[in-house]
C-alpha positions, 0 to 999 in steps of 0.5 A, spaced: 295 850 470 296 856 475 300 861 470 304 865 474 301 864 480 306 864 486 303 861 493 299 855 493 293 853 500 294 846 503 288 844 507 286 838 510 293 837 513 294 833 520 299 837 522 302 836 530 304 842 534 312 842 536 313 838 529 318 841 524 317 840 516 319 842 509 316 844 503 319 841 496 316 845 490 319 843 482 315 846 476 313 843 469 312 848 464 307 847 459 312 843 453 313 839 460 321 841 462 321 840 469 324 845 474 330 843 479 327 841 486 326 847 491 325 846 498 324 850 505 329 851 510 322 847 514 318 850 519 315 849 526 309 847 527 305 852 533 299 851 536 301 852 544 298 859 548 304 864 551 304 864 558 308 865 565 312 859 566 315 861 573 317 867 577 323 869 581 319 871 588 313 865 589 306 867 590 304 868 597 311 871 599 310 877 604 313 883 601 316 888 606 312 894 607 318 899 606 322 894 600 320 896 593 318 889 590 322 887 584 319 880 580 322 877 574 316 873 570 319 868 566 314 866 559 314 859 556 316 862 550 318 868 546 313 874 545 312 880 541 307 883 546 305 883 553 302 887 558 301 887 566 296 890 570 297 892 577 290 892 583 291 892 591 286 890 595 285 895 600 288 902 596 290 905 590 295 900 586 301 902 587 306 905 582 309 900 577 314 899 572 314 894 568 319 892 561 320 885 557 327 883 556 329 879 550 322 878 549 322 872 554 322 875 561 318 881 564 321 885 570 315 888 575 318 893 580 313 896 585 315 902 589 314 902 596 311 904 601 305 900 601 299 900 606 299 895 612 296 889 611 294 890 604 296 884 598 298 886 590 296 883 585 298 882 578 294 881 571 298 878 566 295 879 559 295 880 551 302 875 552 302 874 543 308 870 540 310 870 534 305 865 531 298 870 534 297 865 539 294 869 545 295 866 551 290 866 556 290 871 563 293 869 569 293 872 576 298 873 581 298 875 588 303 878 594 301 879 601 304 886 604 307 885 611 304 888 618 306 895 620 311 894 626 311 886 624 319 886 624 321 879 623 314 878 618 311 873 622 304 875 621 304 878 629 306 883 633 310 880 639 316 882 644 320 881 638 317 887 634 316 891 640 324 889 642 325 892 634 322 898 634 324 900 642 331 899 639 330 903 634 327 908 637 333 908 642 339 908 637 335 912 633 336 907 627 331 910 621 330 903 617 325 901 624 321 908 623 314 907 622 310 914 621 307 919 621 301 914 619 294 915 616 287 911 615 287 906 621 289 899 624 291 893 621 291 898 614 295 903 616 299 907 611 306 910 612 308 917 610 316 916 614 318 923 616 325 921 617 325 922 625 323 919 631 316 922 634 311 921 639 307 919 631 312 912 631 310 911 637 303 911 636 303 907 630 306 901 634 301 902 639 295 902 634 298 895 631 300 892 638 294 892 641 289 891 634 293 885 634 293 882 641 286 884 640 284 879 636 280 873 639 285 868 642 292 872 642 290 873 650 289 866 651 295 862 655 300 858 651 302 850 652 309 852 651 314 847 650 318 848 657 325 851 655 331 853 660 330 853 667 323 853 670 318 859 672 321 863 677 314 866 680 312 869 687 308 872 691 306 877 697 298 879 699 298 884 692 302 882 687 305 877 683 313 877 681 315 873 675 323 872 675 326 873 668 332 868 667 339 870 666 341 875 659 333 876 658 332 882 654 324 881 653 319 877 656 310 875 653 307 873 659 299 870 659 296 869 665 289 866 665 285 867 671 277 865 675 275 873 674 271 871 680 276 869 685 281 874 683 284 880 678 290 880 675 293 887 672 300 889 669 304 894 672 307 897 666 314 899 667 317 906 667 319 909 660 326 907 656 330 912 653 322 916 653 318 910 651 315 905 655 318 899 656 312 895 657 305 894 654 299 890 656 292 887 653 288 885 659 280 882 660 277 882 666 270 880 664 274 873 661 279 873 666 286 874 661 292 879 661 297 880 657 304 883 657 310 885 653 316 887 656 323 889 655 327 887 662 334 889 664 335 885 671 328 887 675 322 882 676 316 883 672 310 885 676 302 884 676 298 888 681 293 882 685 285 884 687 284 877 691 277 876 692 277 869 695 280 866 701 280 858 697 286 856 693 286 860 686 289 856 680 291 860 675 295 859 668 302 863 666 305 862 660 311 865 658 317 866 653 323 870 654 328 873 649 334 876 649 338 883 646 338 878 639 332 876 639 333 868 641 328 865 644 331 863 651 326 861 655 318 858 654 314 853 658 307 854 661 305 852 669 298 852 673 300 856 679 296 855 685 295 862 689 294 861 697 290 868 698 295 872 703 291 878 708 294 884 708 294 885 716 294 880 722 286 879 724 282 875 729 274 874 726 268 874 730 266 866 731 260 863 728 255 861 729 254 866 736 251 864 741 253 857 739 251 849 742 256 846 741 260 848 736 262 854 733 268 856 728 274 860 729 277 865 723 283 869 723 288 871 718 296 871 717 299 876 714 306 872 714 308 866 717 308 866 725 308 862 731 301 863 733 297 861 740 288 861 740 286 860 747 279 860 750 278 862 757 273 862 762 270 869 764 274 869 771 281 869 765 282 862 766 285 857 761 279 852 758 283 850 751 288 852 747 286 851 740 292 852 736 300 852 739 305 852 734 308 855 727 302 857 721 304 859 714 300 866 712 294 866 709 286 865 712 285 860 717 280 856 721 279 852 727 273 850 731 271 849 738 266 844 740 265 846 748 271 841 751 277 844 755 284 841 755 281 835 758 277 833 753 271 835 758 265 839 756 264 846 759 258 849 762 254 853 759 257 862 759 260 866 757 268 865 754 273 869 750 278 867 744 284 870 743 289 870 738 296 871 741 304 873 736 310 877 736 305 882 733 298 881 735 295 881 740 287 880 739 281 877 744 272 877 743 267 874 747 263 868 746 257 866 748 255 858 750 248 856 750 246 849 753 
């Protein structure tokens, strides 16, 4: 008998989550007339916690530095309530907005500009569907870009440094960077709507923390595309030829610090900036160099401290107006040291028996004659007849004439005989 009683508690029932089921209720009154079958409409069985089930942007996307970011959470199911909590790494959270649509989606917009470098993270939590399950919290998280990294590579390279020369010169606003405060990588923007010295200085401070990295000036085994390396050189420079329709150019150049230093030359400025920048390591031997061409050659100031071959390793990469790769590759070039005057050096050992060495140096290609003569102006030997490409030579005289005959012991004289030197010092031979 449960009188007028109008709710009933099942226990001990196995019920399955997802399953739909039914209620049937017929009653007897107390003389035992039954009632009409009453049954349910049925319910559904819900034992499953809400959560994110995908979202319109994946984990892990960039996110521009200056583009508001707009993400839709999608739930597994709906929900009466839900709450999103936003954090950066590096700063302040950025202001948020957030709204839940048809008890199914949650739309996050996230107000830019954000601060370089940094990465955003959301907290999903209190998601509660119509049932009171609670589901569990859940993390989501997004890189900001680099300040001045235009492609969203993760560098700061010529392609970023064509943009925002670029943008300079067109004075296109969507490629402006400062005013900037705090300091590199995690600089944060405030643009001010106009190109100033403070851009400038932004892209720099960007360019060279990043290129300062350990590794960024160690030269590249590029894949060879287009045509070969055109390279030369003279005593004091080298001259890389950009090939046909290259706009800008990565140049790496690794070199035995010991033998040899290499330095860019920085360009002059383009439309009030300049058209190159360069890293450069003299303790490890390393330089590069980021520049924007129109038709000259890309210059390295030389400091040659050796007179043997120098091997060095150039690689390069060079882009055109659009920012296509047009040409890449890596060589190891041989450098021959060239003088930078005609020379004749004393000969060693002096006084000498039998033998003794003879330096003298070219600074170009010429027809060159050495001769040795006795003290009365008479022709002993000659030594060297005939054409010799620039650079630092040596010959040795064993104390023979033409005839293959020693000499006497003396006093004789060398001398080095071109169009453009003439040049004669004495020796003397000890028996």
């Amino acid at each position: 008998d449960i009188g007028n009683d109008t709710s009933y508690i099942f226990t001990g029932l196995d019920l399955q989550d997802g399953d739909r089921y039914y209620v049937n209720v017929r009653a007897t009154d107390l003389i035992g007339n039954l009632s009409a079958v009453a049954s349910s409409n049925g319910f559904v069985v819900d034992l499953t916690e809400p959560n994110v089930s995908s979202i319109s942007i994946p984990t892990a996307t960039t996110v521009p530095l200056f583009e508001d970011l707009n993400l839709a959470f999608t739930l597994s199911e709906p929900v009466l309530n839900a709450e999103v909590l936003t954090s950066a790494a590096i700063t302040l959270p950025p202001r948020t907005d957030y709204t839940l649509v048809d008890s199914t989606t949650i739309n996050v917009t996230v107000y830019a500009p954000f601060t370089s470098g940094d990465e955003i993270s959301f907290t999903i939590q209190k998601l509660t569907d119509r049932a009171g399950n609670m589901g569990t919290t859940q993390e989501f998280s997004y890189p900001i870009s680099y300040l001045a990294d235009y492609d969203l590579d993760g560098s700061i390279g010529v392609v970023d440094f064509n943009e925002f020369v670029t943008g300079w010169s067109n004075k296109d606003l969507e490629r402006e960077l400062g005013p900037v405060t705090g300091s590199a990588p995690h600089l944060i923007p405030n643009r001010d709507g106009e190109y100033t010295s403070q851009d400038g200085m932004a892209f720099y401070y960007m360019w060279h923390w990043y290129n300062g990295q350990a590794g960024k000036l160690q030269a590249k085994r590029l894949p060879l595309i287009g045509d070969e390396l055109g390279i030369n050189y003279t005593n004091d420079q080298l001259s890389i030829t950009p090939p046909k329709d290259a706009h800008g150019s990565e140049i790496i150049i690794n070199y035995p610090q010991d033998q040899i230093q290499i330095l860019s030359r920085l360009n002059t400025s383009y439309d009030g900036i300049a058209k190159s920048l360069a890293k450069t390591d003299t303790l490890t031997g390393q330089v590069l160099a980021h520049t924007l061409v129109e038709k000259e050659n890309i210059i390295f100031d030389l400091d040659v401290r050796s007179r043997q071959e120098i091997t060095i390793q150039v690689s390069y990469e060079f882009i055109d107006k659009g920012n296509e790769m047009i040409g890449s590759g890596f060589i190891d070039y041989i450098l021959t040291p060239i003088p930078t005057e005609f020379s004749l050096k004393q000969n060693y050992p002096n006084p000498f028996n039998p033998i003794t060495t003879i330096n003298y140096d070219l600074p170009k290609d010429a027809m060159v004659n050495v001769m040795i003569y006795d003290i009365l102006g008479r022709e002993v030997k000659s030594l060297v007849r005939g054409v010799k490409e620039a650079g630092y030579h040596t010959v040795t005289w064993d104390s023979k004439d033409n005839a293959g005959s020693l000499v006497s012991a003396g006093i004789y004289f060398y001398q080095i005989q071109s169009k453009d030197f003439v040049k004669t010092k004495k020796m003397i031979l000890l028996k």
